[in-house]
HTML snippet that shows the backbone in 3Dmol.js (N, CA, C, O; Angstrom):
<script src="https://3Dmol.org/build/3Dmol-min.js"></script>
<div id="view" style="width:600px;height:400px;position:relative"></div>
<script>
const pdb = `
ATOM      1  N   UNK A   1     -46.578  -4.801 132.492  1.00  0.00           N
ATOM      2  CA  UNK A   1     -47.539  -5.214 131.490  1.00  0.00           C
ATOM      3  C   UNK A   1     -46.814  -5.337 130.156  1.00  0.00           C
ATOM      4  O   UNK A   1     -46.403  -4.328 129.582  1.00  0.00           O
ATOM      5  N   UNK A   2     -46.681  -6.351 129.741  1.00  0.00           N
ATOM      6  CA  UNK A   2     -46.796  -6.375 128.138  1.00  0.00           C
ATOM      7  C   UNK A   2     -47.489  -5.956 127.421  1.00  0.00           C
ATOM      8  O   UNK A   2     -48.665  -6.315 127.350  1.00  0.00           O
ATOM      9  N   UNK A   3     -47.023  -5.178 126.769  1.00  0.00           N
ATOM     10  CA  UNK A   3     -47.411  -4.067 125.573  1.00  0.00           C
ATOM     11  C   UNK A   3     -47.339  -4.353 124.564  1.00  0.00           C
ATOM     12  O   UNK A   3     -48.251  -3.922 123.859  1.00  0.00           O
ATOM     13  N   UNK A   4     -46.460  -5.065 123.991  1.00  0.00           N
ATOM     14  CA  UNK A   4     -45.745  -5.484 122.004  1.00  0.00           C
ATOM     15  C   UNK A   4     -45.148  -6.737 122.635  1.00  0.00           C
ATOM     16  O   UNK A   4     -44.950  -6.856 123.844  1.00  0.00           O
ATOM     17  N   UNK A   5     -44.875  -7.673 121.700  1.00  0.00           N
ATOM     18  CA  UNK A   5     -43.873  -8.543 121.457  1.00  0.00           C
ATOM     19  C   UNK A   5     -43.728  -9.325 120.361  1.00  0.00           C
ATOM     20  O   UNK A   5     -44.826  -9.648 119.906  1.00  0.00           O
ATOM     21  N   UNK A   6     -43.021  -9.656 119.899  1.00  0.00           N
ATOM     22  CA  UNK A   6     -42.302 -10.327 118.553  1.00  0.00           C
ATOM     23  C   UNK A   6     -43.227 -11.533 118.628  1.00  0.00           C
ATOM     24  O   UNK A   6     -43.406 -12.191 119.653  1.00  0.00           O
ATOM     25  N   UNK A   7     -43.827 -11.773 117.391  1.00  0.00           N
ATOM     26  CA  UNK A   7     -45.073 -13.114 117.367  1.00  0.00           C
ATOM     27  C   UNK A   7     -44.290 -14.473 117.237  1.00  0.00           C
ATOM     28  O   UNK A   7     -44.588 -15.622 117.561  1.00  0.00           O
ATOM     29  N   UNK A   8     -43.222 -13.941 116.664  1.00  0.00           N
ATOM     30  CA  UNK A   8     -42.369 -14.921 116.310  1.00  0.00           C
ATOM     31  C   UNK A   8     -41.091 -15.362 117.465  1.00  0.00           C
ATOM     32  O   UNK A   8     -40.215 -16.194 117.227  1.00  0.00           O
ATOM     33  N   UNK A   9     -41.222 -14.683 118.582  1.00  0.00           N
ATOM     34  CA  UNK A   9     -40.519 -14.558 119.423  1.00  0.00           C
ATOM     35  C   UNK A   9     -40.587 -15.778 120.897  1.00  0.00           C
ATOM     36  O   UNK A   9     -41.611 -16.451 121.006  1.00  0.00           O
ATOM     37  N   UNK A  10     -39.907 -15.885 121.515  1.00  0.00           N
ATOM     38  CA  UNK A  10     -39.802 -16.879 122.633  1.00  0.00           C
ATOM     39  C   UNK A  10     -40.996 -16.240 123.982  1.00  0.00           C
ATOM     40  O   UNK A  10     -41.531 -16.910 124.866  1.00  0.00           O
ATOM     41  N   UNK A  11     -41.099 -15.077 123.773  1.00  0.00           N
ATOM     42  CA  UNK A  11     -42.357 -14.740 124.637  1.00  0.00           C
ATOM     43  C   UNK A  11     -43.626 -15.221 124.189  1.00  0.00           C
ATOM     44  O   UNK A  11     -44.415 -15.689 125.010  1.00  0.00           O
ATOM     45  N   UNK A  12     -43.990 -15.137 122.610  1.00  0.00           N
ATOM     46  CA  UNK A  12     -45.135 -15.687 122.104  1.00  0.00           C
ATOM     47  C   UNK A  12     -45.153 -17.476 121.961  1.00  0.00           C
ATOM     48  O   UNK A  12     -46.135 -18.212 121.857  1.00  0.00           O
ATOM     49  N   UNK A  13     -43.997 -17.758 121.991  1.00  0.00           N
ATOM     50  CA  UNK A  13     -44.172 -19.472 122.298  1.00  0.00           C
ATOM     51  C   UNK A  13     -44.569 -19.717 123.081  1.00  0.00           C
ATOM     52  O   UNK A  13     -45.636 -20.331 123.074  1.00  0.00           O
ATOM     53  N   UNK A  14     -43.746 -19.277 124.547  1.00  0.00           N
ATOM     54  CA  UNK A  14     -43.836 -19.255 125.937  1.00  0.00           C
ATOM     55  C   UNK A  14     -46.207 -19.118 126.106  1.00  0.00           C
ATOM     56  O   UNK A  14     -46.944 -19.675 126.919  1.00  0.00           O
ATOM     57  N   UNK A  15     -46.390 -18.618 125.497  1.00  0.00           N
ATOM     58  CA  UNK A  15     -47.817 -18.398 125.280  1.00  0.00           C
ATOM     59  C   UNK A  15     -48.273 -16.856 126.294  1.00  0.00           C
ATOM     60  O   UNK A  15     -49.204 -16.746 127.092  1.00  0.00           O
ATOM     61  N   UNK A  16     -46.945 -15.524 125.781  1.00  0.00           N
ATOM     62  CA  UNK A  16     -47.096 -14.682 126.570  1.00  0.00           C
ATOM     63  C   UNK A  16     -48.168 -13.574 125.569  1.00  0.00           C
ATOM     64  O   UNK A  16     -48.519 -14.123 124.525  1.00  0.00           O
ATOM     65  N   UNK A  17     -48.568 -12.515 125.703  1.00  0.00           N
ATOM     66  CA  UNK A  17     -50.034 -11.733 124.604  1.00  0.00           C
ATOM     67  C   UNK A  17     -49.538 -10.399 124.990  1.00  0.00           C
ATOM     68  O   UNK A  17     -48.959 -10.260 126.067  1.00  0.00           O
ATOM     69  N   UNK A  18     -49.761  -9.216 124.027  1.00  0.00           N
ATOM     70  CA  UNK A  18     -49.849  -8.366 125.106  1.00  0.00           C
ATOM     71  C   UNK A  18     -51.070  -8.106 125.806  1.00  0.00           C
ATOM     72  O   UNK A  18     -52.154  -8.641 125.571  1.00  0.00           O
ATOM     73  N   UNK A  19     -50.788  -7.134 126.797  1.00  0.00           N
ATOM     74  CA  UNK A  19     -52.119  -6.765 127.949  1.00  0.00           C
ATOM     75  C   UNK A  19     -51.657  -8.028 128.791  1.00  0.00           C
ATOM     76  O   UNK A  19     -52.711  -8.291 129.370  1.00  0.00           O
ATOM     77  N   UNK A  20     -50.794  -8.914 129.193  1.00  0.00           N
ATOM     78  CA  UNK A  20     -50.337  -9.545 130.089  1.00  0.00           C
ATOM     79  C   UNK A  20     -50.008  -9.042 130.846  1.00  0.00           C
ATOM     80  O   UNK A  20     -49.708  -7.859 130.684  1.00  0.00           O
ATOM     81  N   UNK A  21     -49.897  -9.570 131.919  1.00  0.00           N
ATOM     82  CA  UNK A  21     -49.044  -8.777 133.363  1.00  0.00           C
ATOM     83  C   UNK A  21     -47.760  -9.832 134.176  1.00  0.00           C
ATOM     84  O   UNK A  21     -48.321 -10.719 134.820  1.00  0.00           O
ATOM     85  N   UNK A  22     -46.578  -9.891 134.247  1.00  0.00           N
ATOM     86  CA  UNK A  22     -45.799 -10.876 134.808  1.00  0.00           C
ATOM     87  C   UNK A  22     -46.100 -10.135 136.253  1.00  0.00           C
ATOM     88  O   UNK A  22     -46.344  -8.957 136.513  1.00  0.00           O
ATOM     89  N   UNK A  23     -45.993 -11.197 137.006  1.00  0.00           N
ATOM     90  CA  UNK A  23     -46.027 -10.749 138.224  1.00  0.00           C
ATOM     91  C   UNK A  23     -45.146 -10.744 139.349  1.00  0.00           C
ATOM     92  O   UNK A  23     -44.885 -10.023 140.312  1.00  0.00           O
ATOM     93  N   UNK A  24     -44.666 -12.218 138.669  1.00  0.00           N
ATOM     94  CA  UNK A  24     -43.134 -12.796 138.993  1.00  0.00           C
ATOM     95  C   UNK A  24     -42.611 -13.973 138.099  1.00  0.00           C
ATOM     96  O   UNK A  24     -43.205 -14.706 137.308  1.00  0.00           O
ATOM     97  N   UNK A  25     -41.361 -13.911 138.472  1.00  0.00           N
ATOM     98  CA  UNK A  25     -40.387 -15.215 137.414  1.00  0.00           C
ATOM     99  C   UNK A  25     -39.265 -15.678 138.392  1.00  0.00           C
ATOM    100  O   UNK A  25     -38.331 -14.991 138.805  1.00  0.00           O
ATOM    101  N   UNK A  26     -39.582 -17.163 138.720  1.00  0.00           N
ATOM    102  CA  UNK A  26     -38.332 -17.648 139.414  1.00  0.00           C
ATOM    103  C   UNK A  26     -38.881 -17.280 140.801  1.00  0.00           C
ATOM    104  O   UNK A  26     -38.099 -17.373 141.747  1.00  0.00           O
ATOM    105  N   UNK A  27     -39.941 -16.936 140.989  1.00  0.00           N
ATOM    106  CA  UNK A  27     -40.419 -16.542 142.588  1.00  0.00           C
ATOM    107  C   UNK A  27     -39.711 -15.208 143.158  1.00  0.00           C
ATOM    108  O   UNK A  27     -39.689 -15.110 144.385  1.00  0.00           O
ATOM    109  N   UNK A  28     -39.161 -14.221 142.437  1.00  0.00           N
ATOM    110  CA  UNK A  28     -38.793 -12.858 142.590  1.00  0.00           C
ATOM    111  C   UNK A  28     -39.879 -12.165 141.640  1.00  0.00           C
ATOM    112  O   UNK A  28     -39.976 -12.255 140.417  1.00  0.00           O
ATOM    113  N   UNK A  29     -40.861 -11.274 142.765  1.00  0.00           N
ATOM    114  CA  UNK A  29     -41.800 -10.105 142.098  1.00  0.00           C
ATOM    115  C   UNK A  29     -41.403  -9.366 140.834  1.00  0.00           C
ATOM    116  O   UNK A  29     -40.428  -8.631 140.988  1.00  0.00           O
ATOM    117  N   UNK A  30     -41.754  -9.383 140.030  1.00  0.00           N
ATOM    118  CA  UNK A  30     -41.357  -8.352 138.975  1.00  0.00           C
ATOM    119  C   UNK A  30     -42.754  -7.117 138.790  1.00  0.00           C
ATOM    120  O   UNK A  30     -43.976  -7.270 138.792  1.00  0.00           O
ATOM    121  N   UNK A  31     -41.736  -5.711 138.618  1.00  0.00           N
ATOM    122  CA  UNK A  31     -42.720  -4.739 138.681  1.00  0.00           C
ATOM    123  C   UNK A  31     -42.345  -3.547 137.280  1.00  0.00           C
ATOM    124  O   UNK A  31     -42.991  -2.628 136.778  1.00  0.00           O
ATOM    125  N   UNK A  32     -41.154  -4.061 137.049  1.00  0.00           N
ATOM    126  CA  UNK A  32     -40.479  -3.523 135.982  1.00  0.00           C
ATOM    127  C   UNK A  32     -40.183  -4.222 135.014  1.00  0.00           C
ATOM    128  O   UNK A  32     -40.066  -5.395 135.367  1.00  0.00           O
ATOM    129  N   UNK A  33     -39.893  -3.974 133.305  1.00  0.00           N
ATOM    130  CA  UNK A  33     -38.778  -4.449 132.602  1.00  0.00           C
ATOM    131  C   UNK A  33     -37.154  -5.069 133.238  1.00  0.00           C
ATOM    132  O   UNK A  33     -36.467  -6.043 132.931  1.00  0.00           O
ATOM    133  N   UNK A  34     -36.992  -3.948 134.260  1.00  0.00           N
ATOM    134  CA  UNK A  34     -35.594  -4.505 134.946  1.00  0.00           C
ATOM    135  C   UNK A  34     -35.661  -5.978 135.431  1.00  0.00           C
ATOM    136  O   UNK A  34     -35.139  -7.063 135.173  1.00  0.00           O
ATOM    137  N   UNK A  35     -36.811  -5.309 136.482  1.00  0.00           N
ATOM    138  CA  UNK A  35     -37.075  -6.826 137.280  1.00  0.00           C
ATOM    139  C   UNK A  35     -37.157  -7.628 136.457  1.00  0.00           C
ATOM    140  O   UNK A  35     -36.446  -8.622 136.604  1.00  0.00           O
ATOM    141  N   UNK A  36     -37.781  -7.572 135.609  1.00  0.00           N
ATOM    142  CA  UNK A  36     -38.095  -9.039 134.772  1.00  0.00           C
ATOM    143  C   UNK A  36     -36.957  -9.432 134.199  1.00  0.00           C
ATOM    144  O   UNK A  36     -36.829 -10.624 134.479  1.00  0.00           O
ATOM    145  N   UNK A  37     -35.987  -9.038 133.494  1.00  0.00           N
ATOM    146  CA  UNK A  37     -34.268  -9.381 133.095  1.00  0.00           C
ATOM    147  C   UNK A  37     -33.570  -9.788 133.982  1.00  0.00           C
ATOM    148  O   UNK A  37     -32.745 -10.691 133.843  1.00  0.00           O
ATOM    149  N   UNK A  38     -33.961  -8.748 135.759  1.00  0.00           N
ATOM    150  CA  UNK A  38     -33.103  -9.792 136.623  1.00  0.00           C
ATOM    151  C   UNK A  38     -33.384 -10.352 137.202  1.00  0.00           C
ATOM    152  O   UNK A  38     -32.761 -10.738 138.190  1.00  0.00           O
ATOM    153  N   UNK A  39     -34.922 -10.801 136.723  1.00  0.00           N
ATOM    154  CA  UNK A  39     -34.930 -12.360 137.578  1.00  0.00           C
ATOM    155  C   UNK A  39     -34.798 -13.813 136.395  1.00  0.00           C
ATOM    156  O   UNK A  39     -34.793 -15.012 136.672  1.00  0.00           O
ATOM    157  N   UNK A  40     -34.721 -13.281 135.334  1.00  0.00           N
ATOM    158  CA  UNK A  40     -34.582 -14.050 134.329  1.00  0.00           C
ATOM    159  C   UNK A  40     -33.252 -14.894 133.919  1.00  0.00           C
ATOM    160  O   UNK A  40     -32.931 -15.997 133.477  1.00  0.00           O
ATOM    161  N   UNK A  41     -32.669 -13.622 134.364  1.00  0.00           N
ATOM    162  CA  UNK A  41     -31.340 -13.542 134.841  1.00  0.00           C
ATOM    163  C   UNK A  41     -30.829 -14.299 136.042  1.00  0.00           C
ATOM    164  O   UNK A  41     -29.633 -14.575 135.945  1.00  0.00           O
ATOM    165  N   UNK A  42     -31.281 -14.612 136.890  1.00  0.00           N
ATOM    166  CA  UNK A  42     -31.211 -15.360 138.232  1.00  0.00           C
ATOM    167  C   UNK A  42     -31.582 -16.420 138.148  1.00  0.00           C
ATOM    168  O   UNK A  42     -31.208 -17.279 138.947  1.00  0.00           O
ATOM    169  N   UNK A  43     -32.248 -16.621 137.369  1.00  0.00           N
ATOM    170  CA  UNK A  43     -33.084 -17.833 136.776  1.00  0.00           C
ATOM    171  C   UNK A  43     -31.773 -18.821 136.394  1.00  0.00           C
ATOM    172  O   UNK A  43     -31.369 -19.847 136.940  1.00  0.00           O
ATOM    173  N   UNK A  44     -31.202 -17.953 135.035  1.00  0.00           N
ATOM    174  CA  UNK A  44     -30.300 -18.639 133.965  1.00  0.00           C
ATOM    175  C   UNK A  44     -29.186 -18.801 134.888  1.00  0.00           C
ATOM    176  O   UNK A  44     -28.746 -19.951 134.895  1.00  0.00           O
ATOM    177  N   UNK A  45     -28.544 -17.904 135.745  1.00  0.00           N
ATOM    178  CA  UNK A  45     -27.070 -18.068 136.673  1.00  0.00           C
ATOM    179  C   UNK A  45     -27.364 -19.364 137.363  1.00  0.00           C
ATOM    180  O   UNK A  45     -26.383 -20.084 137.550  1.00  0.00           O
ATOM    181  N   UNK A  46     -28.420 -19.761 137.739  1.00  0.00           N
ATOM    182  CA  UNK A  46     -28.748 -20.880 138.561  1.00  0.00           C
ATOM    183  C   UNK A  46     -28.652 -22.513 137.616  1.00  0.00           C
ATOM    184  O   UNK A  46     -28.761 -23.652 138.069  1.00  0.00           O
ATOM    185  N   UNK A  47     -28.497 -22.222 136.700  1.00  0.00           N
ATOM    186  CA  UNK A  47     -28.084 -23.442 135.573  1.00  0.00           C
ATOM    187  C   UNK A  47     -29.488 -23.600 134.965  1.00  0.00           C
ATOM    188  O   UNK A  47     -29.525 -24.422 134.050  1.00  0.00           O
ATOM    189  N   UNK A  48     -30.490 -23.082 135.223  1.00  0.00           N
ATOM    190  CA  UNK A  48     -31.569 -23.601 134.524  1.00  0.00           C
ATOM    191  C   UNK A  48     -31.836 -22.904 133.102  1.00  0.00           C
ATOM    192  O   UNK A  48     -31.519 -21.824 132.603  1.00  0.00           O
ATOM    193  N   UNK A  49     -32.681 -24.204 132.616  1.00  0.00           N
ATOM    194  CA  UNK A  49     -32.952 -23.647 130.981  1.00  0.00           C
ATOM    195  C   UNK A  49     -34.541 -23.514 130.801  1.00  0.00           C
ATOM    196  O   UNK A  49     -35.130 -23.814 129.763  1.00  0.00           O
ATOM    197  N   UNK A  50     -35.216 -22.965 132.095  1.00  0.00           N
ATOM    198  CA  UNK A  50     -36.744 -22.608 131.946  1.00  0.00           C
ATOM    199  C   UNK A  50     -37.032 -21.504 132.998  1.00  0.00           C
ATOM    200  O   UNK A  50     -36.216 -21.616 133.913  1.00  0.00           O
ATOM    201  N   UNK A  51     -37.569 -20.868 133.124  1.00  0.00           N
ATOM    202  CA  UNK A  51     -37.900 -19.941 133.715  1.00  0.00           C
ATOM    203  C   UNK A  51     -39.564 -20.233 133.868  1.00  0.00           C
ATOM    204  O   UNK A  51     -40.318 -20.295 132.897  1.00  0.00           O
ATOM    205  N   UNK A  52     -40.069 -20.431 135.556  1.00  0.00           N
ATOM    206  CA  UNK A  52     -41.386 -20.098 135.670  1.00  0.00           C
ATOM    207  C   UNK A  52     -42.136 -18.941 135.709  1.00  0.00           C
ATOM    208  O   UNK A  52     -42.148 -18.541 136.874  1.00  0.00           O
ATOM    209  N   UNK A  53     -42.622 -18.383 135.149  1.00  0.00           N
ATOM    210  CA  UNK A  53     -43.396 -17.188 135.415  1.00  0.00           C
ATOM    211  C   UNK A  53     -44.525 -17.047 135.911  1.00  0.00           C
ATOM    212  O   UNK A  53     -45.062 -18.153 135.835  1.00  0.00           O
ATOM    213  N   UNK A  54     -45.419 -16.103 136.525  1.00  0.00           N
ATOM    214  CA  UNK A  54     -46.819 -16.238 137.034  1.00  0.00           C
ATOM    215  C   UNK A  54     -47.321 -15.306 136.164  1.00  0.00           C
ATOM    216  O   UNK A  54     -46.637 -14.286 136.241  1.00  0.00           O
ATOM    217  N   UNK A  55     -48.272 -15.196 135.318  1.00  0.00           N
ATOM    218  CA  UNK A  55     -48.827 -13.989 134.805  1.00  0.00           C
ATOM    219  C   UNK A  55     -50.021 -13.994 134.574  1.00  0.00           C
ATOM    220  O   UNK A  55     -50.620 -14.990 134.168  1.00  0.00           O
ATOM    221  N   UNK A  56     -50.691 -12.574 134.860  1.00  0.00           N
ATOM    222  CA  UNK A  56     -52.383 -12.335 135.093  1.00  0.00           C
ATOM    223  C   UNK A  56     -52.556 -11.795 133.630  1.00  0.00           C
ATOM    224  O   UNK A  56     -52.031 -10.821 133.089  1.00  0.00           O
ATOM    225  N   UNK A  57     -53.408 -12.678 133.172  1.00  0.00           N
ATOM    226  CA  UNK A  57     -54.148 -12.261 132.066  1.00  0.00           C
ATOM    227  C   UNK A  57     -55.726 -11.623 132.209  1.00  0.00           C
ATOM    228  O   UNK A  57     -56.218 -11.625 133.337  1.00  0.00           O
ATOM    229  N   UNK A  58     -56.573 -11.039 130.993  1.00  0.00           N
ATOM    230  CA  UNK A  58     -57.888 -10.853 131.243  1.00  0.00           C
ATOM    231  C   UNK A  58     -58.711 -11.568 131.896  1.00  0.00           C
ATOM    232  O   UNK A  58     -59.656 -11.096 132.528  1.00  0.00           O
ATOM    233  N   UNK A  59     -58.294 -13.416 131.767  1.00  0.00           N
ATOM    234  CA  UNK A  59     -58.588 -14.481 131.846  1.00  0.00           C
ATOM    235  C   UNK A  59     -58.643 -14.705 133.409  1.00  0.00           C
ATOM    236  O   UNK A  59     -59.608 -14.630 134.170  1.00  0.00           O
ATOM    237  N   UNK A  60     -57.193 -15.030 133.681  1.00  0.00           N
ATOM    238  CA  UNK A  60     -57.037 -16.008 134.851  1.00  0.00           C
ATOM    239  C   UNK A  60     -55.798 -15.372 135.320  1.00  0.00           C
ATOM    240  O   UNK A  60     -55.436 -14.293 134.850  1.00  0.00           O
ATOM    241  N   UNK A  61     -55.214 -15.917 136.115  1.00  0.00           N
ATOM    242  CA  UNK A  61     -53.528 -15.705 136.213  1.00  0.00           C
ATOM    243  C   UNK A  61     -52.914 -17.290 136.114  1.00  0.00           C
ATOM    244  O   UNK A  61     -53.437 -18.261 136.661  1.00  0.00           O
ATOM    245  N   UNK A  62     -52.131 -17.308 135.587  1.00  0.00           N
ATOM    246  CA  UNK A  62     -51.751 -18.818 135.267  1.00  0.00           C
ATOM    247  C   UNK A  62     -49.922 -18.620 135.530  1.00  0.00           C
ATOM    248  O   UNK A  62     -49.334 -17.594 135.872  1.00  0.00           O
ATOM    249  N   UNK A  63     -49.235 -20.237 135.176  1.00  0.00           N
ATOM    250  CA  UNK A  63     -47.967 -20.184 135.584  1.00  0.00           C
ATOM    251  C   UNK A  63     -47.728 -20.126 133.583  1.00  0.00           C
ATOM    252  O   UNK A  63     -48.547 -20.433 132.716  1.00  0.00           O
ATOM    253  N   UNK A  64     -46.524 -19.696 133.458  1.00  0.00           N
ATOM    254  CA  UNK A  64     -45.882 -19.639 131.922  1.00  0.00           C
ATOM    255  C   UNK A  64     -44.567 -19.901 131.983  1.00  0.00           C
ATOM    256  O   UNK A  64     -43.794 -19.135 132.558  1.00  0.00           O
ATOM    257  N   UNK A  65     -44.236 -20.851 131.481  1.00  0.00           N
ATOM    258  CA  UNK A  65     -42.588 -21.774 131.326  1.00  0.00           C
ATOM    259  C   UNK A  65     -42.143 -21.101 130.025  1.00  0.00           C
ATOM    260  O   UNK A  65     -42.560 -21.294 128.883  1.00  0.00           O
ATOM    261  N   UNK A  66     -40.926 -20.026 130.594  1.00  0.00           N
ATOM    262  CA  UNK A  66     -40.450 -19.066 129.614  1.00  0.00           C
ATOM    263  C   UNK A  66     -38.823 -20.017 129.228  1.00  0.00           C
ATOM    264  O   UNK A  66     -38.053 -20.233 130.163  1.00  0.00           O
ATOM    265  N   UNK A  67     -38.541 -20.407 128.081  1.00  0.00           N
ATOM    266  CA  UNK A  67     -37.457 -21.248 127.548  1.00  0.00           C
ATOM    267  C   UNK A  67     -36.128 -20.027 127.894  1.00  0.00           C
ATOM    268  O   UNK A  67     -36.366 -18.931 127.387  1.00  0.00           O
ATOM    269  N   UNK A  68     -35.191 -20.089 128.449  1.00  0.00           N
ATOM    270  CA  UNK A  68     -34.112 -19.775 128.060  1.00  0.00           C
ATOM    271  C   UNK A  68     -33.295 -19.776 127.419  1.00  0.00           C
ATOM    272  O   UNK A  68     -33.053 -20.939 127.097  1.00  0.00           O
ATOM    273  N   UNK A  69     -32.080 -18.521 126.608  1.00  0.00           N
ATOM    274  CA  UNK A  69     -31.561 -19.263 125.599  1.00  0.00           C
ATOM    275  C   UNK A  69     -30.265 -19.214 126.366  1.00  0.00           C
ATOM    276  O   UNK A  69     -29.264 -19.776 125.923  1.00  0.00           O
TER     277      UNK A  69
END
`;
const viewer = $3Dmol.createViewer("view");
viewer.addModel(pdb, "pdb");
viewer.setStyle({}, {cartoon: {color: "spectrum"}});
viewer.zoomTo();
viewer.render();
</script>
């Protein structure tokens, strides 16, 4: 769950809030902070410069195209 993040930050572009939940990125489950770096991470080794994410909001669960730098 996202808790804080920088408003000004590539998570809040990405259109991430806290009280989010990633669930996965790149189609590897994330259940941790770790997980989420190494699939972000797996993401970027693979040459790409976007990362898909799935994340459950209050709302819905939707997909979120996280930019890499």
């Amino acid at each position: 769950m996202i808790t804080d993040l920088d408003p000004a930050g590539v998570a809040a572009e990405s259109g991430l809030s806290a009280g989010d939940i990633i669930l996965d990125v790149g189609g590897s489950g994330v259940k941790t902070p770790a997980d989420f770096y190494k699939a972000l991470t797996g993401v970027h080794n693979l040459g790409k410069r976007i990362a898909l994410a799935r994340v459950k909001s209050s709302e819905a669960t939707r997909f979120v195209a996280i930019r890499l730098g």
